[in-house]
FIKOLZA-1660 file (N, C-alpha, C; in steps of 0.1 Angstrom, whole numbers, plus 5000, padded with zeros to 4 digits):
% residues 124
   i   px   py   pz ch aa at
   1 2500 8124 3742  A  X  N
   1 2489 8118 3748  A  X CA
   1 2485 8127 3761  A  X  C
   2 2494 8130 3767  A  X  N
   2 2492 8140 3778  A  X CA
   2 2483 8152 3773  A  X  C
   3 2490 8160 3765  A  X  N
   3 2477 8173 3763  A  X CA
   3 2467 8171 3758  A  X  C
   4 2462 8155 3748  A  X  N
   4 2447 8156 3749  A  X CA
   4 2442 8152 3763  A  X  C
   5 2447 8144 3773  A  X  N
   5 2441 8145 3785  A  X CA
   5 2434 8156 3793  A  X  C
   6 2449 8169 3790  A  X  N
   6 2446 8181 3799  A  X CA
   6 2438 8187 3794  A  X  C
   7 2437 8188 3777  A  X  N
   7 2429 8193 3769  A  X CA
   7 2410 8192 3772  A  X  C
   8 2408 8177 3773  A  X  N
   8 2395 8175 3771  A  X CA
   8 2393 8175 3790  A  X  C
   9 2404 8173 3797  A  X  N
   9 2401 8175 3811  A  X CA
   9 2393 8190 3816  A  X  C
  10 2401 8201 3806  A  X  N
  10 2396 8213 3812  A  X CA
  10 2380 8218 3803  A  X  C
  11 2374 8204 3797  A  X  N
  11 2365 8212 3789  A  X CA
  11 2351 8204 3797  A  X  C
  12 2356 8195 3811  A  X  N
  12 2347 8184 3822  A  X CA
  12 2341 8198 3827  A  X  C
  13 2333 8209 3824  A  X  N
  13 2328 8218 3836  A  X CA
  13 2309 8218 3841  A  X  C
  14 2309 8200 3843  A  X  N
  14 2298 8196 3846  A  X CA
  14 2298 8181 3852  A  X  C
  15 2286 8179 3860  A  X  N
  15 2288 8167 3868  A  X CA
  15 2278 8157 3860  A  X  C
  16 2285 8143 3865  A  X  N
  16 2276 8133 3859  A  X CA
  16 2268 8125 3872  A  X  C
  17 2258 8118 3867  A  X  N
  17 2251 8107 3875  A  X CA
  17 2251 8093 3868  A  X  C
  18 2261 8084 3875  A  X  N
  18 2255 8074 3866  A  X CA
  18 2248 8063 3871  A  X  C
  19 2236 8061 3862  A  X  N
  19 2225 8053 3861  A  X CA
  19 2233 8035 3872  A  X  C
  20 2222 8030 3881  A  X  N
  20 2230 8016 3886  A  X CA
  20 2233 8007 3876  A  X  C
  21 2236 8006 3863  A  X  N
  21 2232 7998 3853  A  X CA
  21 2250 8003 3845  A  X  C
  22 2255 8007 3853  A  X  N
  22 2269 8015 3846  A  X CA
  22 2279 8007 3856  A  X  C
  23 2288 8003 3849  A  X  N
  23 2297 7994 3855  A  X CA
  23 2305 8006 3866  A  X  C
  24 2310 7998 3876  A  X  N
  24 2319 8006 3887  A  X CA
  24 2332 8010 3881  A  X  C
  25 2338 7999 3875  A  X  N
  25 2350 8002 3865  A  X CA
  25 2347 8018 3858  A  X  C
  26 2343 8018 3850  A  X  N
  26 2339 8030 3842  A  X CA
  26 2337 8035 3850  A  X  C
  27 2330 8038 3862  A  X  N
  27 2331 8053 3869  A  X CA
  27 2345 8054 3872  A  X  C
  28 2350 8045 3876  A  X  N
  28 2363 8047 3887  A  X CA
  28 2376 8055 3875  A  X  C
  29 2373 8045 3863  A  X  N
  29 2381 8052 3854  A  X CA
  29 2377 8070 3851  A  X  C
  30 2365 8071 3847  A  X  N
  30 2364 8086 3847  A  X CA
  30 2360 8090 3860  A  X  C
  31 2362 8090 3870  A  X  N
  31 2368 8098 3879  A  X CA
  31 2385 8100 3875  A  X  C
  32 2390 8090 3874  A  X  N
  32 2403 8092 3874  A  X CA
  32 2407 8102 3862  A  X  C
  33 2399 8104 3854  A  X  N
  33 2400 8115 3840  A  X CA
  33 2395 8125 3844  A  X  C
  34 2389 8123 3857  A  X  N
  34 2390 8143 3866  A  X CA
  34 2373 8144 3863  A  X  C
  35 2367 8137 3857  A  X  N
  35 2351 8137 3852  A  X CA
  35 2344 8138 3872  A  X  C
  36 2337 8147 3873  A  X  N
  36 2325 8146 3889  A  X CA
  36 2318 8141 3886  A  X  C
  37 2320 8128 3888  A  X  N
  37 2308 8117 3886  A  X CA
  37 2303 8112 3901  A  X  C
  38 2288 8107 3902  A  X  N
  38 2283 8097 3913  A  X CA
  38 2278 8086 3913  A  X  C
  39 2274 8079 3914  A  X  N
  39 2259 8069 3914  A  X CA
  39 2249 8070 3922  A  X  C
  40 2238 8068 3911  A  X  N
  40 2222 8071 3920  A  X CA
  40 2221 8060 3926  A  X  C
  41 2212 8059 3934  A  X  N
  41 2208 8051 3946  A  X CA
  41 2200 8039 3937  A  X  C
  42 2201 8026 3937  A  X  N
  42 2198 8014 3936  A  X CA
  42 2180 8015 3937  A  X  C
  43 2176 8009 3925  A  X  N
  43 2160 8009 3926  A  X CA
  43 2152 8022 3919  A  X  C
  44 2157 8031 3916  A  X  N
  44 2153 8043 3917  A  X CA
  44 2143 8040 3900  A  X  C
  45 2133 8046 3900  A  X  N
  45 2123 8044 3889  A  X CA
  45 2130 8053 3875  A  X  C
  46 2131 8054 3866  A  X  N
  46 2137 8060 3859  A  X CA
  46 2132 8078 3856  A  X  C
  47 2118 8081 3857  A  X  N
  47 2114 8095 3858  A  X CA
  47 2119 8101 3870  A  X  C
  48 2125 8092 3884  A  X  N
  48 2128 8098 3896  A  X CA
  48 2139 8101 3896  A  X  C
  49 2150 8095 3887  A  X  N
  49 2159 8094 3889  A  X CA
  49 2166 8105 3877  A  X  C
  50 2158 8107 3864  A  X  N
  50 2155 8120 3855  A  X CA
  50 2159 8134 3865  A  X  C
  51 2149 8132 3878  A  X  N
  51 2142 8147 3885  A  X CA
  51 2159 8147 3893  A  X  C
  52 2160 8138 3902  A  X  N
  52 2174 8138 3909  A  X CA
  52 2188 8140 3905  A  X  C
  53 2186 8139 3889  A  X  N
  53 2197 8144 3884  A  X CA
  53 2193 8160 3878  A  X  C
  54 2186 8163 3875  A  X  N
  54 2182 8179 3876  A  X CA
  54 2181 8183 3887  A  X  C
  55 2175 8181 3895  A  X  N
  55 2177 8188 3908  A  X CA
  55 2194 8189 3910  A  X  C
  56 2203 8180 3907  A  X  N
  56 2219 8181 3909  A  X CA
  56 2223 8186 3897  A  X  C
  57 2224 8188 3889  A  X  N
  57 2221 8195 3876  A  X CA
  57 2234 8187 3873  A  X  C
  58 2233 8175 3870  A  X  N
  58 2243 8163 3865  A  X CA
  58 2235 8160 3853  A  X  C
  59 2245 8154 3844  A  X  N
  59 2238 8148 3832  A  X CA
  59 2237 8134 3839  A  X  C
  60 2224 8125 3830  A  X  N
  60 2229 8113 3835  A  X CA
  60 2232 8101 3825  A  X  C
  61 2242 8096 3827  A  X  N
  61 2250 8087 3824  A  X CA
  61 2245 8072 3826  A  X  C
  62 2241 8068 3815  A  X  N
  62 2231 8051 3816  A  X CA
  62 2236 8040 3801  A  X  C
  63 2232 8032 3805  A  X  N
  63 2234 8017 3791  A  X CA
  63 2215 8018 3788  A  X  C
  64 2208 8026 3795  A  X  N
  64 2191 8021 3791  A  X CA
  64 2185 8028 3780  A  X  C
  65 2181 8021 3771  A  X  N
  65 2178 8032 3762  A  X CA
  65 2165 8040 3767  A  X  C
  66 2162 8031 3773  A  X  N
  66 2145 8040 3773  A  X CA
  66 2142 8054 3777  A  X  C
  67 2156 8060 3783  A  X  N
  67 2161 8070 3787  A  X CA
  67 2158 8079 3771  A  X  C
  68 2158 8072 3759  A  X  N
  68 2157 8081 3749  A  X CA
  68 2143 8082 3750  A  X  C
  69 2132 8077 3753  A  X  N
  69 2119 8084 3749  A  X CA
  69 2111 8102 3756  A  X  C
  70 2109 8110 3749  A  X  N
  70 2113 8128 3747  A  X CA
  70 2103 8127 3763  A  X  C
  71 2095 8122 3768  A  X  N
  71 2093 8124 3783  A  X CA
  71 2101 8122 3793  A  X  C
  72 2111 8117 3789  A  X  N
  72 2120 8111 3801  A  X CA
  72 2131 8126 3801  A  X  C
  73 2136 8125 3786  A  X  N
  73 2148 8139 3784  A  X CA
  73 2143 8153 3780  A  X  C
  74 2130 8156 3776  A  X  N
  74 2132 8171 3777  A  X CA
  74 2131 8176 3789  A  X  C
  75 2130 8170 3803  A  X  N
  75 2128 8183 3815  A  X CA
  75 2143 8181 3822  A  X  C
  76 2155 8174 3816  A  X  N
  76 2166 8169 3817  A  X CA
  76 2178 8177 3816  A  X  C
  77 2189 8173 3828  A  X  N
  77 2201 8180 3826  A  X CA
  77 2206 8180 3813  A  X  C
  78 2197 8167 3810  A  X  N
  78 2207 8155 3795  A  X CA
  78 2209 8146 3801  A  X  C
  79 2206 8135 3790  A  X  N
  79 2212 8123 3792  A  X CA
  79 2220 8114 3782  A  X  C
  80 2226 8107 3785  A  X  N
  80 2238 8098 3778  A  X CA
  80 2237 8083 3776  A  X  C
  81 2233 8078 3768  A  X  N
  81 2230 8063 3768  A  X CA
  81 2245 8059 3762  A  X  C
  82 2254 8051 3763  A  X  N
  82 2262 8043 3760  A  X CA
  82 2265 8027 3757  A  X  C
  83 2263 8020 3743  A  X  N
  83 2264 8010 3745  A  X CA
  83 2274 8002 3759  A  X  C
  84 2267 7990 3760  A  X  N
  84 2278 7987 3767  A  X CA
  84 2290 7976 3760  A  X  C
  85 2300 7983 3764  A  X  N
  85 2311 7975 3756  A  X CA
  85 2324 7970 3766  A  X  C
  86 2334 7971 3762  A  X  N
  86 2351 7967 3771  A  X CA
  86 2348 7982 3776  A  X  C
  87 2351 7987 3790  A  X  N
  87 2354 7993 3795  A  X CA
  87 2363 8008 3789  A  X  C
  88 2377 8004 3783  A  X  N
  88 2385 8008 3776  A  X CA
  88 2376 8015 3762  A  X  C
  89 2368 8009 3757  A  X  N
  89 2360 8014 3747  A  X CA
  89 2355 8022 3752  A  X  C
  90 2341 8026 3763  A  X  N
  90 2334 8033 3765  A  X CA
  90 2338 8046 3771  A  X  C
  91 2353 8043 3780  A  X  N
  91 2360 8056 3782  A  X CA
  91 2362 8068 3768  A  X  C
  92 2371 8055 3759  A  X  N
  92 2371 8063 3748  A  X CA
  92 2363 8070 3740  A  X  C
  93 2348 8067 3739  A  X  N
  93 2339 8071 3733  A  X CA
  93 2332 8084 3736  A  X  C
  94 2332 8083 3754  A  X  N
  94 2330 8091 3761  A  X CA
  94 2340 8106 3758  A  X  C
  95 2355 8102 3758  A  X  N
  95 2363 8111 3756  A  X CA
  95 2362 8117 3746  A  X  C
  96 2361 8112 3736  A  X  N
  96 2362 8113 3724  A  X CA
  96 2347 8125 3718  A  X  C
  97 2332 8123 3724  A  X  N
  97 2326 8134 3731  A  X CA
  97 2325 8143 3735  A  X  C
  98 2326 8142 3747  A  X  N
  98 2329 8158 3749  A  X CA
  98 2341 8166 3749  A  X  C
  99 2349 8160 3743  A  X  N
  99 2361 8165 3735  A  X CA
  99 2353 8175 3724  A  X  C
 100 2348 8171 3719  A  X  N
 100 2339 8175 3702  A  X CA
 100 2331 8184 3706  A  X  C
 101 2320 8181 3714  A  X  N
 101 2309 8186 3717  A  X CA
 101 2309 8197 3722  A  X  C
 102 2301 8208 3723  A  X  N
 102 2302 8220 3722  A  X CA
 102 2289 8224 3728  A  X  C
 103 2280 8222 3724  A  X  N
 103 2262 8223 3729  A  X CA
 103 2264 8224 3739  A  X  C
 104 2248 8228 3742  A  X  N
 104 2238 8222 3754  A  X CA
 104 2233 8211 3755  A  X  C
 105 2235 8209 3768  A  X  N
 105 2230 8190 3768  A  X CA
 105 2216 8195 3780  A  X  C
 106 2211 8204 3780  A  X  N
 106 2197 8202 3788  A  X CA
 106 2187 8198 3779  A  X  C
 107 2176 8191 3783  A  X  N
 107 2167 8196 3773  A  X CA
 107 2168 8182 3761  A  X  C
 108 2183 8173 3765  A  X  N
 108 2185 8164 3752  A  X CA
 108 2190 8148 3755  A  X  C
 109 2189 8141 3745  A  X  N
 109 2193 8125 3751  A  X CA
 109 2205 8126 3739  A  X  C
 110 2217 8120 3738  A  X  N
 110 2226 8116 3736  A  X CA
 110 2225 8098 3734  A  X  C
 111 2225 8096 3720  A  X  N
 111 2228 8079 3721  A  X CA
 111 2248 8077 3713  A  X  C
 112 2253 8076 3720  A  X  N
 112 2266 8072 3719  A  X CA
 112 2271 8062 3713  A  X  C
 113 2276 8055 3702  A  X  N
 113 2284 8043 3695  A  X CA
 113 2296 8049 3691  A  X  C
 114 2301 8035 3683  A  X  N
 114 2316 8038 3685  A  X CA
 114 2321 8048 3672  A  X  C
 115 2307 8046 3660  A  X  N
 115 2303 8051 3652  A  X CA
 115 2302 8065 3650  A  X  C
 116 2299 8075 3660  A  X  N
 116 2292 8083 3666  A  X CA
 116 2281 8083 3674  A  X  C
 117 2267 8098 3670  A  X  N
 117 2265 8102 3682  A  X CA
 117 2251 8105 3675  A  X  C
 118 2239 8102 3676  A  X  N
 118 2228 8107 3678  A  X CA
 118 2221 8113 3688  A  X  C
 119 2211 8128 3686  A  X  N
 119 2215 8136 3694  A  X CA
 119 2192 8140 3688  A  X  C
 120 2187 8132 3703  A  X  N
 120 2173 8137 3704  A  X CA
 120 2170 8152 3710  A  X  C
 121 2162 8158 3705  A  X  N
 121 2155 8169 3709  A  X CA
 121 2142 8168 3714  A  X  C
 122 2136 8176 3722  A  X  N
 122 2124 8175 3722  A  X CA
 122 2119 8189 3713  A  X  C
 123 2108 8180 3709  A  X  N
 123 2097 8184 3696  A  X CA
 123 2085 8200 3704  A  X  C
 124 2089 8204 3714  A  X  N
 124 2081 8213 3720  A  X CA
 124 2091 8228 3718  A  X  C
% end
């Protein structure tokens, strides 16, 4: 269990933002998985909060889908919608991610289940 830890720890070489809509638990846990995560500021409109995570060149990390419609994610670090589920689940799903993943996440929305992983492009 240890070396997948250290394993998918050394493959974190990007920061997250997550959306106010993302439990504290969950960050606190992936912080503790070495993940550079933050939270955006309370209120924030969702296209503002698109720009402020590119400007920080963080993916961002949300439960909203609407985050999937191609104006919100093609001018995007990337974004990550995640059901919301037990805590314990979403870590793992998360892990279990960019463990796999390999891409570029600019440019794309990510919808996450436990199922797997649909993966939007923009059509330009």
């Amino acid at each position: 269990m240890l070396f997948l830890f250290l394993k998918v720890r050394s493959l974190l070489e990007f920061k997250l933002l997550a959306d106010e809509n993302i439990e504290k638990g969950l960050v606190m846990e992936l912080k503790l998985k070495g993940f550079d995560i933050r939270y955006c500021e309370k209120g924030i409109k969702n296209s503002e909060l698109v720009r402020v995570s590119a400007e920080e060149k963080r993916v961002l990390l949300t439960h909203d889908r609407d985050f999937l419609q191609e104006y919100l994610y093609k001018d995007s670090e990337g974004i990550i919608v995640i059901p919301v589920l037990p805590i314990e689940e979403m870590v793992e799903i998360l892990l279990r991610f960019f463990s796999r993943f390999k891409g570029e996440f600019k440019g794309r929305a990510f919808l996450l289940s436990k199922e797997g992983v649909i993966v939007f492009e923009s059509k330009e």
